[in-house]
Backbone as CSV, one residue per row, in Angstrom:
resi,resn,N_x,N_y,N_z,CA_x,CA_y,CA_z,C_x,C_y,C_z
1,UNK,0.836,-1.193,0.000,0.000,0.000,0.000,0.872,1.246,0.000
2,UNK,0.767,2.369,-0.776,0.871,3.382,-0.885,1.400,4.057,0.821
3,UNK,0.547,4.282,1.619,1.229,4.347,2.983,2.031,3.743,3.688
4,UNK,2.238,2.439,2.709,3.166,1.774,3.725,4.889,1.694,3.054
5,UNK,4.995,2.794,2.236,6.403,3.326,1.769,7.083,3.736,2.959
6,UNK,8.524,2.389,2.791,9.586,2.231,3.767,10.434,3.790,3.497
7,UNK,11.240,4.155,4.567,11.984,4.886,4.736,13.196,5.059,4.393
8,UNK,13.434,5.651,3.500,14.799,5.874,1.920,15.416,5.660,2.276
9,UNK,16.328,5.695,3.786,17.217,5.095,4.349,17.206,5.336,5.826
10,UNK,18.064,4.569,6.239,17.755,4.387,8.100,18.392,6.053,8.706
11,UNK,18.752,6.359,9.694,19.194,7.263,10.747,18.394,7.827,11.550
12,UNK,18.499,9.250,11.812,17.580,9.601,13.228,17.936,11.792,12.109
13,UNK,16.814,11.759,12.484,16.271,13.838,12.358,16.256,14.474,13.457
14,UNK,16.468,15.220,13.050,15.878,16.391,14.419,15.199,17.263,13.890
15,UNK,13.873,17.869,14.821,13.580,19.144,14.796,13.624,20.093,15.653
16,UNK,13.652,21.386,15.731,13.880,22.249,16.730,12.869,22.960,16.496
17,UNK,12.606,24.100,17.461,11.635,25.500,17.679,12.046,26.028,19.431
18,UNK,11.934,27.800,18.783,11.675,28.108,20.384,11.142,29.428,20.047
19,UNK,11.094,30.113,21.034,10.789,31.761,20.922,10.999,32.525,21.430
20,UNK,12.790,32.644,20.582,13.662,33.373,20.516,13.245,34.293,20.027
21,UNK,12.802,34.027,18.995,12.627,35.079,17.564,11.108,34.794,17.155
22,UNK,10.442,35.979,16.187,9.086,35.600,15.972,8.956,34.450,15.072
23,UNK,9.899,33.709,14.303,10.082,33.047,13.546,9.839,31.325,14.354
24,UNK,10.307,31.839,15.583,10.050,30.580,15.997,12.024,29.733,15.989
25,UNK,12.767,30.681,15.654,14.218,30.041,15.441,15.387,30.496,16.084
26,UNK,16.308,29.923,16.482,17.329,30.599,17.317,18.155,31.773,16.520
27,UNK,17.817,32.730,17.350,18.412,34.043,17.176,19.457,34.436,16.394
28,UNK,20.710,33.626,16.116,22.225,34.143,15.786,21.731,33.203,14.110
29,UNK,21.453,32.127,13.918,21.048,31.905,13.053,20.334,32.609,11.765
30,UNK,18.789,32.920,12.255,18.357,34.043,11.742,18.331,35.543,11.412
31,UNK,19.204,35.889,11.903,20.149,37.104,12.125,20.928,37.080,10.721
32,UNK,21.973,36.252,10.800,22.805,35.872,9.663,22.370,35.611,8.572
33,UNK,20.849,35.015,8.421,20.396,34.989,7.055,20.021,36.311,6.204
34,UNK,19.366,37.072,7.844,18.762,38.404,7.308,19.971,39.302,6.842
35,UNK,21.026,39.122,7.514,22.467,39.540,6.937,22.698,39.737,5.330
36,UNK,22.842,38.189,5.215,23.613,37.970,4.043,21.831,38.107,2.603
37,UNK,20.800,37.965,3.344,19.703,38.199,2.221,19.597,40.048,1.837
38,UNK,20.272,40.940,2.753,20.328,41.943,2.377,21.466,42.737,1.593
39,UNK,22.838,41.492,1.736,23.741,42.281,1.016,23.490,41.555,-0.506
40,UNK,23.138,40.303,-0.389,22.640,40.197,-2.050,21.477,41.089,-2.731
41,UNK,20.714,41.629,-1.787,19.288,42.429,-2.533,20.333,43.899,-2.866
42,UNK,21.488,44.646,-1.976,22.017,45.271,-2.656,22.873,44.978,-4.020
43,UNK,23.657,43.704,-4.045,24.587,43.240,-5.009,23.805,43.085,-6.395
44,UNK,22.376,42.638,-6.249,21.177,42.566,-7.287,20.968,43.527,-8.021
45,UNK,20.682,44.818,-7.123,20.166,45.964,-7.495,21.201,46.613,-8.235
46,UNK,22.653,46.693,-7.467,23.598,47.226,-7.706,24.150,48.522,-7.111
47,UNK,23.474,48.121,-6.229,23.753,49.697,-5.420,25.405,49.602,-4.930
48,UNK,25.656,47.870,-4.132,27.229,47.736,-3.772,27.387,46.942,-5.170
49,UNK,27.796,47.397,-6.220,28.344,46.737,-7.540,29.377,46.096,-6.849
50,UNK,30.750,46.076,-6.339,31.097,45.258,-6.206,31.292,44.034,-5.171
51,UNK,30.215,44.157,-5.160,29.840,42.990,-4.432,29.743,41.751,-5.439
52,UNK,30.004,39.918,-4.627,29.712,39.267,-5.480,29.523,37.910,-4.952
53,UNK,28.866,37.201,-5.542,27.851,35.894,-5.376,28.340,35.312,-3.807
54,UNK,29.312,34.709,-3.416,29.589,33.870,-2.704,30.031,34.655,-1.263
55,UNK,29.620,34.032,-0.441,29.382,35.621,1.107,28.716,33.820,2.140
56,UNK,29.174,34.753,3.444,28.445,33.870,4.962,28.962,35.045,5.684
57,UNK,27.688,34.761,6.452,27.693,35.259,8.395,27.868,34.408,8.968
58,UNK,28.009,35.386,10.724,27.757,34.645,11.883,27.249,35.532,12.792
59,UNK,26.905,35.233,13.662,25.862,36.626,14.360,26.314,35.947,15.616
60,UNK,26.782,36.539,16.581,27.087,35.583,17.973,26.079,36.369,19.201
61,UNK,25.349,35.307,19.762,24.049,36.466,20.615,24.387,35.911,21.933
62,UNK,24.548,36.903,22.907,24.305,36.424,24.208,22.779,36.392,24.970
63,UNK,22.645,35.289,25.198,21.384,35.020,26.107,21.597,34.864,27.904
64,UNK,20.373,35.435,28.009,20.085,34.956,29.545,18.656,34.651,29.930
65,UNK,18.204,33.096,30.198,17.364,32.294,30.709,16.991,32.226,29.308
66,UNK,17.488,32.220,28.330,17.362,31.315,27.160,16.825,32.453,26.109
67,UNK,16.277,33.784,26.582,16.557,34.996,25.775,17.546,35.627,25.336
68,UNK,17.678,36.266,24.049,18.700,37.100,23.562,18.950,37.969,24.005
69,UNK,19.798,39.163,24.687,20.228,39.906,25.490,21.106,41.062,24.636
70,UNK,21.883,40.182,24.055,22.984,41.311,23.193,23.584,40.606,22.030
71,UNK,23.504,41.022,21.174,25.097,40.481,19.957,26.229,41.084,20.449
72,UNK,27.287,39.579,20.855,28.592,39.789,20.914,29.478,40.216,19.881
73,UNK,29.371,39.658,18.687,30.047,39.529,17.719,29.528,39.717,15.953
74,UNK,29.818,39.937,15.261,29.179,39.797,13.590,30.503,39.700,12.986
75,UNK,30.767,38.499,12.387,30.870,38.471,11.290,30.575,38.079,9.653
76,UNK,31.383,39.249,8.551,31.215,38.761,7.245,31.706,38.634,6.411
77,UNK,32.103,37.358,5.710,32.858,37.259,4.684,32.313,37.272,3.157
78,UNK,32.796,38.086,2.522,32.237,38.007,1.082,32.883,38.451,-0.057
79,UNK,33.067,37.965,-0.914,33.679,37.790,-2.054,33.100,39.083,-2.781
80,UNK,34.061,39.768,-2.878,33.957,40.976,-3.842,34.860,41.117,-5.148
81,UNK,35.023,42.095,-5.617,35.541,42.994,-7.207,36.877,43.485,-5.941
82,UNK,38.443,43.639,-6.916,39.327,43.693,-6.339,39.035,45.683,-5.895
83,UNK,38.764,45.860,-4.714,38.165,46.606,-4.357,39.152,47.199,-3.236
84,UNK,39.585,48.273,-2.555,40.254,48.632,-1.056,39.056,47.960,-0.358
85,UNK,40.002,47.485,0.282,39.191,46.696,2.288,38.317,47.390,2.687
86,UNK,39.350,48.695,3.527,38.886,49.728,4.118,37.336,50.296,3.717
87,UNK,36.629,49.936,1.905,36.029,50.675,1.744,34.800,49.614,1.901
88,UNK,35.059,48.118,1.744,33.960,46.686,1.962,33.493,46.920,3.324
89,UNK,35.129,47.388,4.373,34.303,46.961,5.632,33.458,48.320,6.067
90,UNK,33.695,49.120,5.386,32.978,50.377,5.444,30.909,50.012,5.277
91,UNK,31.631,49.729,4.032,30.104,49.518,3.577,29.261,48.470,4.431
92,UNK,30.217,47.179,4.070,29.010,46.263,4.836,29.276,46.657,6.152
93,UNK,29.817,46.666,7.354,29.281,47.446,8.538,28.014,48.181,8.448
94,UNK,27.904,49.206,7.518,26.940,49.863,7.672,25.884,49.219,7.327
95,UNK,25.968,48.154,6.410,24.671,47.337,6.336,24.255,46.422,7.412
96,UNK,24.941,46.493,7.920,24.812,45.367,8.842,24.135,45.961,10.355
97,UNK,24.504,46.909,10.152,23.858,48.268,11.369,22.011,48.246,11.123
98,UNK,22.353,48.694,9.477,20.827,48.764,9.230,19.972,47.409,9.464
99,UNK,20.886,46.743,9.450,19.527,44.995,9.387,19.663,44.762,10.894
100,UNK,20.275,45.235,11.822,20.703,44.649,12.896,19.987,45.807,14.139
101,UNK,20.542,47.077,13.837,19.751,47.633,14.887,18.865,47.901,15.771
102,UNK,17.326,46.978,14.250,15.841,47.099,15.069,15.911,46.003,15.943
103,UNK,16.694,45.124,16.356,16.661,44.191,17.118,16.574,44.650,18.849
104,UNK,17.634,45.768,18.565,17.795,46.360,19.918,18.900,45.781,20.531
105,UNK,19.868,44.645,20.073,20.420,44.093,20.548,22.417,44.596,20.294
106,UNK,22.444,45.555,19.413,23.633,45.649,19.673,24.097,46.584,20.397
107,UNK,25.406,46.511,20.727,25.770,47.148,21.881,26.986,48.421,21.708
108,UNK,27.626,49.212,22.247,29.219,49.802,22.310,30.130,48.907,22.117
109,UNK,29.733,47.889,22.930,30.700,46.439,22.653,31.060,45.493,21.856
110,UNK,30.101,45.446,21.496,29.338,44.397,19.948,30.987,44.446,18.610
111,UNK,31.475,43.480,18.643,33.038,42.816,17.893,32.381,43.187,16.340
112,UNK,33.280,43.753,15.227,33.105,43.702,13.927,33.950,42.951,13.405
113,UNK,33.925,41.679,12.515,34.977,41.207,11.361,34.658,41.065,10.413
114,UNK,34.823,41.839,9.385,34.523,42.173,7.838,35.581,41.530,6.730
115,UNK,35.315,40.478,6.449,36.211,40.171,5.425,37.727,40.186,6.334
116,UNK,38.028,39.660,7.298,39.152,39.475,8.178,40.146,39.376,7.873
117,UNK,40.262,38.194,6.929,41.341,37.852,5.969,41.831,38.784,4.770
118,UNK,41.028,39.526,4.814,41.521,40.680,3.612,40.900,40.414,2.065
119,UNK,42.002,39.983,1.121,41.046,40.027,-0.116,40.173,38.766,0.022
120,UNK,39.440,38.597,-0.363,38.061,37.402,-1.271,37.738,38.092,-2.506
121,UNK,38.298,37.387,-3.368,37.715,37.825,-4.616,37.928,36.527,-5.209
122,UNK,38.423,35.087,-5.508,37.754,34.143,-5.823,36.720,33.612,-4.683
123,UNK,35.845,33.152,-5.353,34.942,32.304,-4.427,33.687,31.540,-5.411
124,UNK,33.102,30.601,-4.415,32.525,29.813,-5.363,32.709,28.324,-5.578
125,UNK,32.496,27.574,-6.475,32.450,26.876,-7.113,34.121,26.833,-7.755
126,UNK,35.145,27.989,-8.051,36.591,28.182,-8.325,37.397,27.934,-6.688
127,UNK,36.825,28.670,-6.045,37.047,28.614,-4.723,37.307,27.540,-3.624
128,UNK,36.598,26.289,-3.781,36.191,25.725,-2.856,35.476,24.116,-4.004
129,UNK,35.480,22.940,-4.091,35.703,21.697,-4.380,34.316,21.593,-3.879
130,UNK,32.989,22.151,-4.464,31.597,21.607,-4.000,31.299,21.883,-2.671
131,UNK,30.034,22.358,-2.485,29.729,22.743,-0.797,28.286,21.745,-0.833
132,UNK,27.680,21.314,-1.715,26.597,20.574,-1.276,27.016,19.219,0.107
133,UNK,25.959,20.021,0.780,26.405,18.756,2.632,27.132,19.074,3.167
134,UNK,28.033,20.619,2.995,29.297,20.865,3.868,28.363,22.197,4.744
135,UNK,27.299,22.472,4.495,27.061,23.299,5.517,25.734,22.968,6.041
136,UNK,25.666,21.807,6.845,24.639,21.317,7.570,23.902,21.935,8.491
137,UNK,24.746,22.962,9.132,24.234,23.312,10.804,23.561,24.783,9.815
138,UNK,24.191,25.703,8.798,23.758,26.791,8.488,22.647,26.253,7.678
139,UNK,22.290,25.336,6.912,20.814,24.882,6.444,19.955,24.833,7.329
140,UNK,20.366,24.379,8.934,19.469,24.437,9.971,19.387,25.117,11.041
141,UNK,19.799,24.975,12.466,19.445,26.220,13.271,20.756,26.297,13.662
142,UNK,22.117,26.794,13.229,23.103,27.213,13.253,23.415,26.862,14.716
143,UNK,23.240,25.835,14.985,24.322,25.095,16.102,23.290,24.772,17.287
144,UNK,22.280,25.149,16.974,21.827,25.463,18.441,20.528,23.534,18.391
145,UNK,20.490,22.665,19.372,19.699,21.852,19.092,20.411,20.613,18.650
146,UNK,20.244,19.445,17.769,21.013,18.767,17.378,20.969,18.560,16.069
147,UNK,21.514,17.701,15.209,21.492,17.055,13.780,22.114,15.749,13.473
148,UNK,21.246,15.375,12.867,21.512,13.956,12.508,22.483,13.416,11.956
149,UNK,23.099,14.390,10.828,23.979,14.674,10.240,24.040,14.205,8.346
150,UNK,22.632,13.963,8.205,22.330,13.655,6.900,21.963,15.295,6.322
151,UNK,22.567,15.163,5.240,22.220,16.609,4.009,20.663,16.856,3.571
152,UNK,20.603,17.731,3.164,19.181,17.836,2.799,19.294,18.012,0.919
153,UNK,19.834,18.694,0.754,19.963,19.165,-0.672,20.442,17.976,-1.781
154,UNK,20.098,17.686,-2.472,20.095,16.847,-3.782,19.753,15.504,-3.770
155,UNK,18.914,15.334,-2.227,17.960,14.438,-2.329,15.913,14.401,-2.304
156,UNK,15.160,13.904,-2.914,13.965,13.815,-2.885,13.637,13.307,-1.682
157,UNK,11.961,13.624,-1.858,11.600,13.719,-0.326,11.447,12.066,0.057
158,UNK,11.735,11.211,-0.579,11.548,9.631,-0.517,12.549,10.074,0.973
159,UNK,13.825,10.815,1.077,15.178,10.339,1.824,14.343,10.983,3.060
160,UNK,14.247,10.580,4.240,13.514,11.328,5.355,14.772,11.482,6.052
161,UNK,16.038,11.751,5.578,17.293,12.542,6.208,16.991,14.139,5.338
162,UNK,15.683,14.794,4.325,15.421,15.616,4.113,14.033,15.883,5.076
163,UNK,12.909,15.369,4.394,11.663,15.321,4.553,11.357,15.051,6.139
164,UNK,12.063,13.915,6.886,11.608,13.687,7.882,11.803,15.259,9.271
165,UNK,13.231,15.535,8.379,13.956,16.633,9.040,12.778,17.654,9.054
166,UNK,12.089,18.333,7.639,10.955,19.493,8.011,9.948,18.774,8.307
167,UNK,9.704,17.570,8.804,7.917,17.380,9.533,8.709,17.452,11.185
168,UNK,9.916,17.483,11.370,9.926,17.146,12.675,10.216,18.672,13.348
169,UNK,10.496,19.606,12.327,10.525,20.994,12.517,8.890,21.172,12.502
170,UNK,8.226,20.666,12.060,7.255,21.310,11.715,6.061,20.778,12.955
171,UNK,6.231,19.932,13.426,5.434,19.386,14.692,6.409,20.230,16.581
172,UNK,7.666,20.351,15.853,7.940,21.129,17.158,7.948,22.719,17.105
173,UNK,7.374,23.418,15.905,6.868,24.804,15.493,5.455,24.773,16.040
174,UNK,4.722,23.932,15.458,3.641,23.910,16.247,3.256,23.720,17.802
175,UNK,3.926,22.925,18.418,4.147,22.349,20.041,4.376,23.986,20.636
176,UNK,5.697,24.485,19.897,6.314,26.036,20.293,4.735,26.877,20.110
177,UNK,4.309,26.704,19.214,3.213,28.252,18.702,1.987,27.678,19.625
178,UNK,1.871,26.230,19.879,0.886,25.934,20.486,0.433,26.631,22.101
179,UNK,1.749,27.201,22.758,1.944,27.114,24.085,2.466,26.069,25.011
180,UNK,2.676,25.041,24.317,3.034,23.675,25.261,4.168,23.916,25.742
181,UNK,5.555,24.400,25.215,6.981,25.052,25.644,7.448,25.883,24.891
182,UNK,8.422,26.513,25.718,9.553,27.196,25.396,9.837,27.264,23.693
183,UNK,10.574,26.175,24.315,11.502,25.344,23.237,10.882,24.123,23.270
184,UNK,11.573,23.351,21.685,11.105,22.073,22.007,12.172,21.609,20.803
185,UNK,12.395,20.424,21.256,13.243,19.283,20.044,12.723,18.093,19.974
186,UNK,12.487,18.002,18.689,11.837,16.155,18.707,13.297,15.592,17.698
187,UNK,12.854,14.133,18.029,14.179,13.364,17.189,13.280,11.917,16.654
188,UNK,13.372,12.010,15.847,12.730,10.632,15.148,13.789,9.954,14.365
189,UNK,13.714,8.579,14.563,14.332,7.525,13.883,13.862,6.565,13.072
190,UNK,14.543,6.081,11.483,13.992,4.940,11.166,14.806,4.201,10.364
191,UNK,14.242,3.119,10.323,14.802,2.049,9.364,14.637,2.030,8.078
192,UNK,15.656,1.825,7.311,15.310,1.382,5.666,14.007,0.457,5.602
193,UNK,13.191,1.108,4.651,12.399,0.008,4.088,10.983,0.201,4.865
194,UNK,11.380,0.339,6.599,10.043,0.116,7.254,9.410,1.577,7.054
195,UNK,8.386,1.800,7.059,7.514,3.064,7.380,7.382,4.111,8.447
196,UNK,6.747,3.142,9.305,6.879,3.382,10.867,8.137,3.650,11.759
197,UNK,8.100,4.583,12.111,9.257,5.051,12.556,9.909,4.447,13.928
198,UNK,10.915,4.094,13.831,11.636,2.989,15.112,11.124,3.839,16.766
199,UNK,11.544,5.710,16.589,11.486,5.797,17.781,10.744,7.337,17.403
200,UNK,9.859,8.532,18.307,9.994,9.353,18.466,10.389,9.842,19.929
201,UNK,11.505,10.815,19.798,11.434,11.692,21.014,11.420,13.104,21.059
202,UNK,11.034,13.791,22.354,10.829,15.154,22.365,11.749,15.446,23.763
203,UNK,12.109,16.528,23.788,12.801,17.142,24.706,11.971,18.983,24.929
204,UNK,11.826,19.802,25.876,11.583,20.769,25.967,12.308,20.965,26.998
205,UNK,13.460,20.643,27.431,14.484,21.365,28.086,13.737,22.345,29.542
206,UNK,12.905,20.915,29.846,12.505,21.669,31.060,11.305,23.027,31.296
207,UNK,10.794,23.660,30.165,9.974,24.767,29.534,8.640,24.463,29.465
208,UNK,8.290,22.807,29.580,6.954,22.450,29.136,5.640,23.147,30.054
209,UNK,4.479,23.085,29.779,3.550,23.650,30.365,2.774,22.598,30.616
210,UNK,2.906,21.613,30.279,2.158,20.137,30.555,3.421,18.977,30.779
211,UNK,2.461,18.070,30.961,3.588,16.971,31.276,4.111,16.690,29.846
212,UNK,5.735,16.442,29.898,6.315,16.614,28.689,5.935,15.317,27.946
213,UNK,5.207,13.828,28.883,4.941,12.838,28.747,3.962,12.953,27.426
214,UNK,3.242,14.101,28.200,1.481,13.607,27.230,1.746,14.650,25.992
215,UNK,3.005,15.105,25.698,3.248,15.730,24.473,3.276,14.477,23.596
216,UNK,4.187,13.674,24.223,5.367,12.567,23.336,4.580,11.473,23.289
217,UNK,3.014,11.357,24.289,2.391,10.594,23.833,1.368,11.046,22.749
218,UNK,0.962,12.320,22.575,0.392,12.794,21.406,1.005,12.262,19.986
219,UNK,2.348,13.089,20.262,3.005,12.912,18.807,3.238,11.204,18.270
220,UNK,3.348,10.289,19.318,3.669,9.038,19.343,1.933,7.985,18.537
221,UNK,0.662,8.854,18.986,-0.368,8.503,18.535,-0.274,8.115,16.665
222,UNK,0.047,9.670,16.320,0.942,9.728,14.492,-0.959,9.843,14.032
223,UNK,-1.897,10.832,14.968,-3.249,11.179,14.236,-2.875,12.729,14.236
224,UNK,-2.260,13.509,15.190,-1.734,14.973,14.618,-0.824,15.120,13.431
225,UNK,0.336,14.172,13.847,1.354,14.653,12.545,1.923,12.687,12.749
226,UNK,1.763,12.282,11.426,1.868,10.767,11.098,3.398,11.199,10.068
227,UNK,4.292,10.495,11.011,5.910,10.412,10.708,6.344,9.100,9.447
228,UNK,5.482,8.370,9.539,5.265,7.763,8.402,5.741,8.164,6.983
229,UNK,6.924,7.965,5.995,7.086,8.781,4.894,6.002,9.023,4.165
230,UNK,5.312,8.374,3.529,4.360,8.494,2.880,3.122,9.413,3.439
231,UNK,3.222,9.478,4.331,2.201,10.490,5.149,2.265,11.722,4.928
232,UNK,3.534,12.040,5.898,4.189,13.094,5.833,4.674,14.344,4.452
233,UNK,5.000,13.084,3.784,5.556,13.513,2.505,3.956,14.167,1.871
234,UNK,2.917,13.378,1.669,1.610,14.011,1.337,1.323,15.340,2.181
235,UNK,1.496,15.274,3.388,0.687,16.279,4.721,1.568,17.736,4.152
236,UNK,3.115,17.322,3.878,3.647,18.640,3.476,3.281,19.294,1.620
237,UNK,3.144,18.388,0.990,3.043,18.271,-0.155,4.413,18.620,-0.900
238,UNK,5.266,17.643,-0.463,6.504,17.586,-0.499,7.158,17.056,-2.269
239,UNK,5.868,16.289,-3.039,6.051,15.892,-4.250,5.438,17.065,-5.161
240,UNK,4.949,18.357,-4.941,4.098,18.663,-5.548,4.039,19.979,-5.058
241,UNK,5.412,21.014,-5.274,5.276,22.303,-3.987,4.384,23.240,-4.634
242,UNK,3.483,23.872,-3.793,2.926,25.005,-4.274,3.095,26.232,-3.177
243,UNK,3.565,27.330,-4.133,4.228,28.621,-3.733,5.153,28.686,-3.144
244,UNK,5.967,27.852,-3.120,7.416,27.491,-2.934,8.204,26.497,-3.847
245,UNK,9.568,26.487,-4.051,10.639,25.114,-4.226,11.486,25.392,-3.817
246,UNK,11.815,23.899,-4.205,12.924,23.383,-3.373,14.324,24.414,-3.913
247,UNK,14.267,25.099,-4.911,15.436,25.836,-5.465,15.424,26.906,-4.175
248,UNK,14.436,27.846,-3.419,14.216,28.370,-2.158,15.295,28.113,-1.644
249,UNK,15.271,26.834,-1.312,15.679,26.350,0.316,17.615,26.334,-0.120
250,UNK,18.029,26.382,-1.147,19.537,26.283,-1.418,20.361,27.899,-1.222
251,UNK,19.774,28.484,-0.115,20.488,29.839,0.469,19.343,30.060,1.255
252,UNK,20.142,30.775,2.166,19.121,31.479,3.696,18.250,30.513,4.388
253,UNK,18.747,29.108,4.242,18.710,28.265,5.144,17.140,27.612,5.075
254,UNK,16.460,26.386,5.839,15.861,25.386,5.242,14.634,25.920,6.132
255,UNK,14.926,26.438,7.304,13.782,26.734,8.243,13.666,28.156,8.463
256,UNK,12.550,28.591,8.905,12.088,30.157,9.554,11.597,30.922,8.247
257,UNK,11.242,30.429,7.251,11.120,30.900,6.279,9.523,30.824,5.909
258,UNK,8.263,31.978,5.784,6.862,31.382,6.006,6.867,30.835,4.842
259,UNK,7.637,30.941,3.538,6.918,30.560,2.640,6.606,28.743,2.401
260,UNK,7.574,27.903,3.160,7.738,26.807,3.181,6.357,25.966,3.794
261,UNK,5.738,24.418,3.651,4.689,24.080,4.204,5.188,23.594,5.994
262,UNK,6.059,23.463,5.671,6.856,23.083,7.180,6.851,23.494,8.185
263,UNK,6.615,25.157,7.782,6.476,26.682,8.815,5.300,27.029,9.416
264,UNK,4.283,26.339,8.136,2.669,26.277,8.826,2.438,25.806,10.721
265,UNK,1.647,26.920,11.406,1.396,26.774,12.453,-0.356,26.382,12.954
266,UNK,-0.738,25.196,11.716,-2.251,24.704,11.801,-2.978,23.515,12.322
267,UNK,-1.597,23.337,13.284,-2.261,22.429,14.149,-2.080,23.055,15.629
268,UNK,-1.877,24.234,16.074,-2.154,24.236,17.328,-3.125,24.274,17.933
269,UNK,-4.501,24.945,17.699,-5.577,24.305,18.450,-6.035,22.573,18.406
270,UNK,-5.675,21.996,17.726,-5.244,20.062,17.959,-4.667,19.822,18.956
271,UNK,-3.567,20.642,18.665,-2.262,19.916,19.808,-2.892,20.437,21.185
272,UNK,-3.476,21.487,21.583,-4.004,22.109,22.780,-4.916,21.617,23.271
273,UNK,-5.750,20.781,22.567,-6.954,20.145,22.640,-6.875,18.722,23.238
274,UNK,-5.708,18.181,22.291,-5.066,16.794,22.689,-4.161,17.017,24.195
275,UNK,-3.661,17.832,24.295,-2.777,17.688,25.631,-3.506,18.706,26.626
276,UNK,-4.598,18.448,26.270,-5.542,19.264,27.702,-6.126,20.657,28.028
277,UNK,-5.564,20.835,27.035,-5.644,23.261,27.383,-7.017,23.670,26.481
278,UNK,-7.064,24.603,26.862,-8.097,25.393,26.467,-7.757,25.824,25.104
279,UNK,-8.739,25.941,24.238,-8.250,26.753,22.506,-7.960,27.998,23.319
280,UNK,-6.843,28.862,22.696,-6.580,29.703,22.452,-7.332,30.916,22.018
281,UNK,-7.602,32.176,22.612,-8.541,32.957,22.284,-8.146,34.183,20.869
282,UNK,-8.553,34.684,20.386,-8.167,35.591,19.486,-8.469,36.672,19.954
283,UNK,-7.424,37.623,19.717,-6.824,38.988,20.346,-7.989,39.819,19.059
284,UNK,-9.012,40.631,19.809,-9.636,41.430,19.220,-9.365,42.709,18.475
């Protein structure tokens, strides 16, 4: 039967969520995307002409009780036109002011490294021997949580080292938006071939608002969100994207993004219902 499509290959996913950010994603992560998605919308336009294709952040945030507090650090590397330094780190600083400021989070203190190393002007594909699978943690929540350590990119959603990865984001986005915790991480495992998934677990790091039990026995039911490939793969419409692709997800990373089905937050009155709480009221 059609539902009973085994699992493309064995290992274990993770998903994460918290609310850090309105996105639902850890802070230094999403930071860095909004980074580097604004110095390409200038490099596009042409406002920084020499700017050019190949660029990364890092956004370093200090938290306290699991909130963001301050950015320690930014850095950015990016491949430009043989250009003076002095005038890159000029510029992007200042961009980086503008995407960074409304946060509220930087400081007098707050570290700049702009192109550190000095020139970048190869980069790329000349640069560097293939990056597909070499940047695992920046496809996902930039360190924070765990990973399985399977790639996402240049496989179909049959491989649930892709697919399984956004339903398990996508059941602990919901758990997060639901009210149930903080934070939350689920980890699912499976075997080649079988369907049914060997194990689910959840973690909320202590944050839960119910017993963390009757979360993990919800999700373990598989009538909210069925981990099943064939399920899943339908529930996201993972063969068949509409108003998104998969070309999306190959820069500014795999999660926090609304346009994706993964990001959808339409099961929390379910999940609230199933683990005991009251629906949620709407703000007039």
């Amino acid at each position: 039967r059609p539902e009973d499509q085994g699992a493309g290959d064995q290992g274990m996913m993770f998903g994460y969520a918290s609310r850090a950010t309105p996105e639902l994603m850890p802070a230094p992560i999403i930071l860095s995307h909004r980074l580097l998605e604004r110095c390409a919308a200038l490099r596009k336009s042409g406002e920084i002409a020499y700017l050019e294709p190949d660029s990364k952040a890092q956004v370093s945030v200090l938290h306290e009780n699991g909130n963001p507090i301050a950015i320690t650090t930014v850095v950015i590397s990016h491949q430009t036109a043989d250009v003076p330094l002095k005038r890159i780190q000029k510029d992007l600083k200042e961009v980086a002011i503008e995407v960074l400021r409304p946060t509220g989070l930087l400081t007098n203190t707050t570290e700049w490294y702009i192109n550190p190393t000095g020139r970048f002007v190869i980069g790329g594909p000349q640069g560097d021997s293939g990056v597909t699978g070499r940047k695992i943690i920046v496809d996902t929540y930039g360190g924070v949580g765990s990973h399985g350590g399977g790639a996402f990119s240049g496989k179909d959603p049959s491989k649930v080292d892709r697919s399984a990865a956004y339903y398990a984001r996508y059941a602990a986005k919901n758990i997060v938006a639901a009210g149930l915790a903080e934070k939350c991480e689920i980890q699912v495992a499976y075997a080649i071939g079988v369907a049914k998934p060997l194990s689910i677990n959840i973690s909320t790091y202590g944050t839960a608002t119910v017993d963390e039990a009757i979360i993990a026995q919800v999700l373990a039911a598989g009538e909210i969100f069925d981990f099943r490939p064939a399920a899943l793969i339908q529930d996201l419409g993972l063969t068949a994207p509409k108003g998104w692709s998969y070309r999306q997800t190959a820069s500014y990373g795999h999660f926090g993004r609304k346009q994706f089905p993964w990001e959808r937050t339409d099961r929390v009155e379910v999940l609230r219902e199933a683990c005991g709480l009251a629906r949620k009221t709407k703000k007039r």
